[in-house]
C-alpha positions in Angstrom: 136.3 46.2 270.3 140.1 44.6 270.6 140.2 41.7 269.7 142.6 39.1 268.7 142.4 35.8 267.0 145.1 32.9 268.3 145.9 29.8 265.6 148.2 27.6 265.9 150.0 27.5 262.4 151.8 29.1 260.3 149.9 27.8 257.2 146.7 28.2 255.9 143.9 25.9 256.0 140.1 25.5 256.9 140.4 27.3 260.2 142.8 30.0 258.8 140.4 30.7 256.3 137.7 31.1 258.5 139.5 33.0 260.7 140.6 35.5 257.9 137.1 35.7 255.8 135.9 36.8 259.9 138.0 39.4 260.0 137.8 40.8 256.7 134.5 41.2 257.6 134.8 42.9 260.9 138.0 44.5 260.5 136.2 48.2 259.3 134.5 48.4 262.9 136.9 46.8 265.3 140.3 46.6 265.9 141.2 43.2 265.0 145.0 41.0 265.1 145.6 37.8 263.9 148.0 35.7 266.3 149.6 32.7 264.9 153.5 31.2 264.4 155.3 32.6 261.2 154.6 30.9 258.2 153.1 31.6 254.5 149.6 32.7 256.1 151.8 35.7 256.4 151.2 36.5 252.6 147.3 35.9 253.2 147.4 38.1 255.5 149.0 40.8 253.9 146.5 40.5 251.1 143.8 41.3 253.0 145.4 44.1 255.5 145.7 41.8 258.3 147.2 43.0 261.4 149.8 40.0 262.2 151.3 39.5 265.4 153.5 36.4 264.6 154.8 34.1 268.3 157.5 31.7 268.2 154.8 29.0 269.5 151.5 29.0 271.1 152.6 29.0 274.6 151.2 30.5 277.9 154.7 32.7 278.0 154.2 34.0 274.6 149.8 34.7 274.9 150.5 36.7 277.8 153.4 39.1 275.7 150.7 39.4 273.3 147.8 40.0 276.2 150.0 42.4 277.5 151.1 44.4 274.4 147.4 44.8 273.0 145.1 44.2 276.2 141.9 42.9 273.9 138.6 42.9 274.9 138.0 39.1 273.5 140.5 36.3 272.8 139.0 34.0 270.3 141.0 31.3 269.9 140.5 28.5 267.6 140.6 24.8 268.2 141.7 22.4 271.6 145.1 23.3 271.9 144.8 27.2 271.6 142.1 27.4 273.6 143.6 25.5 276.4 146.8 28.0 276.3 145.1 31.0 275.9 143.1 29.9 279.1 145.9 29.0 280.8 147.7 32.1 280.2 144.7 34.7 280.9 143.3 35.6 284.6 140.2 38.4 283.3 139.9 38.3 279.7 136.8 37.8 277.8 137.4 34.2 276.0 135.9 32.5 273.0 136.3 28.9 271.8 136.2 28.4 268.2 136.2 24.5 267.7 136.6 23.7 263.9 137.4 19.5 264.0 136.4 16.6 266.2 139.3 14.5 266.8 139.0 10.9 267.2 140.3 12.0 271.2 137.2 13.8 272.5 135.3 10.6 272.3 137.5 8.9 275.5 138.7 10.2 278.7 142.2 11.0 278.1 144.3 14.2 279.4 143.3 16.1 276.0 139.3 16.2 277.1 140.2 16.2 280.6 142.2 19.2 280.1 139.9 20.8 277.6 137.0 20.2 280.2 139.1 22.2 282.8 139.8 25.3 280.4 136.5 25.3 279.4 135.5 26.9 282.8 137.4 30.0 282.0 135.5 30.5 278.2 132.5 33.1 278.1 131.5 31.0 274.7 132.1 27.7 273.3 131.9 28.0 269.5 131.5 24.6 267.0 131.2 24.1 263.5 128.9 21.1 263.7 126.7 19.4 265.7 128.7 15.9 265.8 131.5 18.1 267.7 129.5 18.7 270.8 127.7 15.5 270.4 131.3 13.1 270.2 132.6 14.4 273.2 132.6 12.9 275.9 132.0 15.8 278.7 129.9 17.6 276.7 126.8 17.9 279.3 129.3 19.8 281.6 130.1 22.3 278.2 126.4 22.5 276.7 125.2 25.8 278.4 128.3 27.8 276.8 128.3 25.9 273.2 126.5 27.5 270.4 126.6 25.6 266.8 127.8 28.6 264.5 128.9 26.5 261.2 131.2 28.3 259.2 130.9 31.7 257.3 130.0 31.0 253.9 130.5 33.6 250.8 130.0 32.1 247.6 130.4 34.9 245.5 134.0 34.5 247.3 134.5 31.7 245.8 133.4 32.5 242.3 135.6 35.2 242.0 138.4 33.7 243.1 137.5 30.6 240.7 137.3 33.2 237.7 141.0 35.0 239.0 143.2 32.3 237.4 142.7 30.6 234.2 144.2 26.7 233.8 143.7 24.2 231.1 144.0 21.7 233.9 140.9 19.3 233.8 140.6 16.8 236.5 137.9 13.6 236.8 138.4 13.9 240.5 140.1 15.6 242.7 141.8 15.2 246.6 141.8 18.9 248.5 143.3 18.7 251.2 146.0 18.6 254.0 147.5 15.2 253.5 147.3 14.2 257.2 145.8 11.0 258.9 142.2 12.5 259.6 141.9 13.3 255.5 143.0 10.0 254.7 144.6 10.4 251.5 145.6 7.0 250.8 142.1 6.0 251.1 141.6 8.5 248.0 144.7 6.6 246.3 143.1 2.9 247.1 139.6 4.2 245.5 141.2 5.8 242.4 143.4 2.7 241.9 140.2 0.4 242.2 138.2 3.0 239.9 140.9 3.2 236.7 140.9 -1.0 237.1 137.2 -0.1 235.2 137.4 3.3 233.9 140.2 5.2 232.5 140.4 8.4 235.0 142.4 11.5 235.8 143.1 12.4 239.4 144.9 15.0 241.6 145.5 16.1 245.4 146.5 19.2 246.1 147.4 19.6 249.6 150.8 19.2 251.9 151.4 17.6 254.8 153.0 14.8 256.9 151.4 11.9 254.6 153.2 13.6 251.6 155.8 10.7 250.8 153.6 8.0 251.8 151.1 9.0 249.6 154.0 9.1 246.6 154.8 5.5 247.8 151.4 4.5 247.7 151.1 6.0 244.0 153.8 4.2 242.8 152.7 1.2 244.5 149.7 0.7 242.7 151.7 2.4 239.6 149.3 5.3 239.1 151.9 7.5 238.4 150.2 8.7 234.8 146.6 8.7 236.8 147.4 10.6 240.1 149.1 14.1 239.8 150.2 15.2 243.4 149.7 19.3 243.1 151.4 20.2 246.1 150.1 23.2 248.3 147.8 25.6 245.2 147.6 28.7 246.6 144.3 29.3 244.4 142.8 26.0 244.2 139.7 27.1 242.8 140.6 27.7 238.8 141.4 23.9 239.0 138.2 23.1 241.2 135.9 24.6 238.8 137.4 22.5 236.0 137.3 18.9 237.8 134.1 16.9 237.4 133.9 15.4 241.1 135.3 15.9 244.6 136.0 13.1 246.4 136.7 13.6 250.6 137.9 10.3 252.2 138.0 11.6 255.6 138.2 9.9 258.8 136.5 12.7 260.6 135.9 16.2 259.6 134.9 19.4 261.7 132.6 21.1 258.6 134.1 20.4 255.4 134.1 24.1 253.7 136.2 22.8 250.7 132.8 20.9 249.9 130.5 23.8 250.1 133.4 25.6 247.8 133.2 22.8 245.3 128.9 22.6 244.8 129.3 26.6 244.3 131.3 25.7 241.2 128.6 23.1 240.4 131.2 20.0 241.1 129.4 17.2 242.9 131.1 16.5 245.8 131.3 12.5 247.1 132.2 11.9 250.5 132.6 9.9 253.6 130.2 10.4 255.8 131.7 12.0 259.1 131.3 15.3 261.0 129.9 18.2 259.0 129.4 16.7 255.8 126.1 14.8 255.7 124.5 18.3 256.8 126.0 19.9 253.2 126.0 17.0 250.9 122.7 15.7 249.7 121.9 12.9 247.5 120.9 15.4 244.9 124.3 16.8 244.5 126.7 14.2 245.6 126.6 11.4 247.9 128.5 10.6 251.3 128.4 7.3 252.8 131.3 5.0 254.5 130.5 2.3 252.6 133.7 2.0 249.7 131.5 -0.2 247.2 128.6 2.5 247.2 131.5 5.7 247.0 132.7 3.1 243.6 129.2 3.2 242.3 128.6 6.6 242.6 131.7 7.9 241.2 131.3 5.9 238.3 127.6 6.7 237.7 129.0 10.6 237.9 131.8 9.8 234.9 129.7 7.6 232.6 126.0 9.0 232.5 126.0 12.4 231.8 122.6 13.4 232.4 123.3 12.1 235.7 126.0 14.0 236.3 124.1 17.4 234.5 121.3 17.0 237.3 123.8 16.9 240.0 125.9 19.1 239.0 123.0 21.8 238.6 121.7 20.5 242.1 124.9 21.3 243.5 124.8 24.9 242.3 120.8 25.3 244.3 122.8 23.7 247.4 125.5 26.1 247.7 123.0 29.0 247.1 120.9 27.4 250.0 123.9 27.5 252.3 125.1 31.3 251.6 125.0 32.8 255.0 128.1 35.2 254.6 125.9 38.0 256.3 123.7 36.6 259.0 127.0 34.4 260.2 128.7 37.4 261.0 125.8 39.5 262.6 125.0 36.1 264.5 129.1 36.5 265.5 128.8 40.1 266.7 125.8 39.7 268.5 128.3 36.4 270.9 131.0 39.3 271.2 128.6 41.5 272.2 127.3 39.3 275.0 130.1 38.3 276.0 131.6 41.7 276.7 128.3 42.4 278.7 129.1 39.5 281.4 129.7 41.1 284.5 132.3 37.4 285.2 
């Protein structure tokens, strides 16, 4: 089969990794190209033998120069806005969905879902990471016959190997992964570690970029953690620190999946979290915690750094969960069975 994947971004995150580990995986028995703007997922991509057809921007102008030039059996685009365009821009193509996040929009009537709704009567399949996707929005009895919960490819041997590639002497109490945007909340990681090292003496860091970048500095210097909180900046191998923190700590507003959390239990880190999208279904209370209650995220975080046969238990727990959650191989015969079907649709 052709087929091409559509992102929009140049960077690499959650559903550029998941769009890559697919391929990687698929590559040796189809003919596969990865669509997205110019950016440093170039050098991912290169890494793994990615074909790469870079676009100025995802538009219906520039999908259809692509359409055109490689004629693919499926476009599988990933999230709203790609999936909108690619529908937009093709009459007969075979057309997958791949929805990684549920933004706070899909819960209200608003051009975004309207317009989504209308796309969605050109896609053969509608692809989501977790069930509070499908559940949050607010056509979703119109969508449910074409949406099929998929999660998110899983290799945790991946991981490990990546973790043993780099070595650092980098330790970390907790640690912030993540783009630095609204929906990862950041500064709600700052206002917990500042409320934390009030009681306990601890080291933090975020690695990620984004928009938030210079509030969160501000909001550092604010509170004057500037010898508790390192800002990392984008890590291109975040997993030789990872393995050496002691806890990860999400403060999202709302999450798709939450992979980095399934990547952190591998390396036995407990993981504590808000509890939004995709992560209740990964974290347990055996090997982390999520809830959206501040005072109870306080507790547990402190419980992790000052009774270490608490944290041993977790942390070995964490390890069993990860294990539990492996599903590198059946995710991607569960994948080429939906291509499958969808090239045998007559519409």
């Amino acid at each position: 089969m052709k087929i091409i994947h559509v992102l929009n971004t140049g960077s690499y995150s959650g559903a550029e990794k998941v769009a890559i580990t697919i391929i990687n995986k698929m590559k040796q028995k189809n003919d596969i190209v990865y669509v997205a703007l110019e950016g440093s997922i170039r050098n991912y991509l290169e890494e793994s033998k990615i074909k790469f057809e870079p676009i100025k921007k995802v538009s219906i102008k520039e999908i259809r120069k692509v359409i055109k030039k490689y004629n693919p059996d499926i476009i599988h685009a990933h999230d709203f806005t790609t999936s909108v365009i690619c529908a937009l821009a093709s009459k007969k193509k075979k057309i997958i969905s791949h929805i990684h996040n549920n933004a706070s929009w899909i819960k209200k009537i608003n051009i975004y879902s309207i317009s989504y709704l209308l796309s969605s009567m050109k896609y053969n399949k509608i692809l989501v990471v977790s069930k509070s996707i499908i559940e949050e929005y607010k056509f979703k009895k119109a969508i449910k016959k074409k949406t099929q919960i998929i999660g998110n490819p899983i290799d945790i041997q991946e991981v490990k190997n990546k973790a043993e590639q780099e070595n650092t002497e980098e330790k970390y109490d907790i640690i912030f992964i993540g783009r630095l945007t609204q929906e990862k909340n950041p500064q709600g990681f700052i206002e917990l570690i500042n409320e934390l090292n009030k009681k306990i003496k601890v080291k933090a860091a975020i690695l990620g970029e984004g928009i938030l970048k210079e509030t969160c500095r501000k909001e550092i210097e604010k509170y004057n953690l500037q010898n508790v909180i390192t800002m990392k900046g984008f890590v291109e191998n975040p997993y030789a620190i990872l393995k050496n923190a002691k806890i990860l700590c999400m403060t999202s507003k709302w999450e798709g999946y939450g992979m980095v959390a399934i990547e952190a239990l591998t390396l036995g880190v407990p993981v504590v979290a808000t509890k939004v999208g995709g992560i209740p279904d990964i974290v347990t209370e055996q090997c982390g915690k999520t809830t959206n209650n501040t005072k109870e995220i306080l507790q547990e975080l402190t419980l992790l750094l000052q009774n270490e046969e608490y944290y041993k238990k977790k942390s070995l727990k964490s390890i069993k969960r990860a294990q539990e959650m492996n599903n590198i191989d059946e995710y991607i015969k569960n994948l080429n069975d939906i291509y499958y079907q969808c090239m045998m649709k007559g519409e």
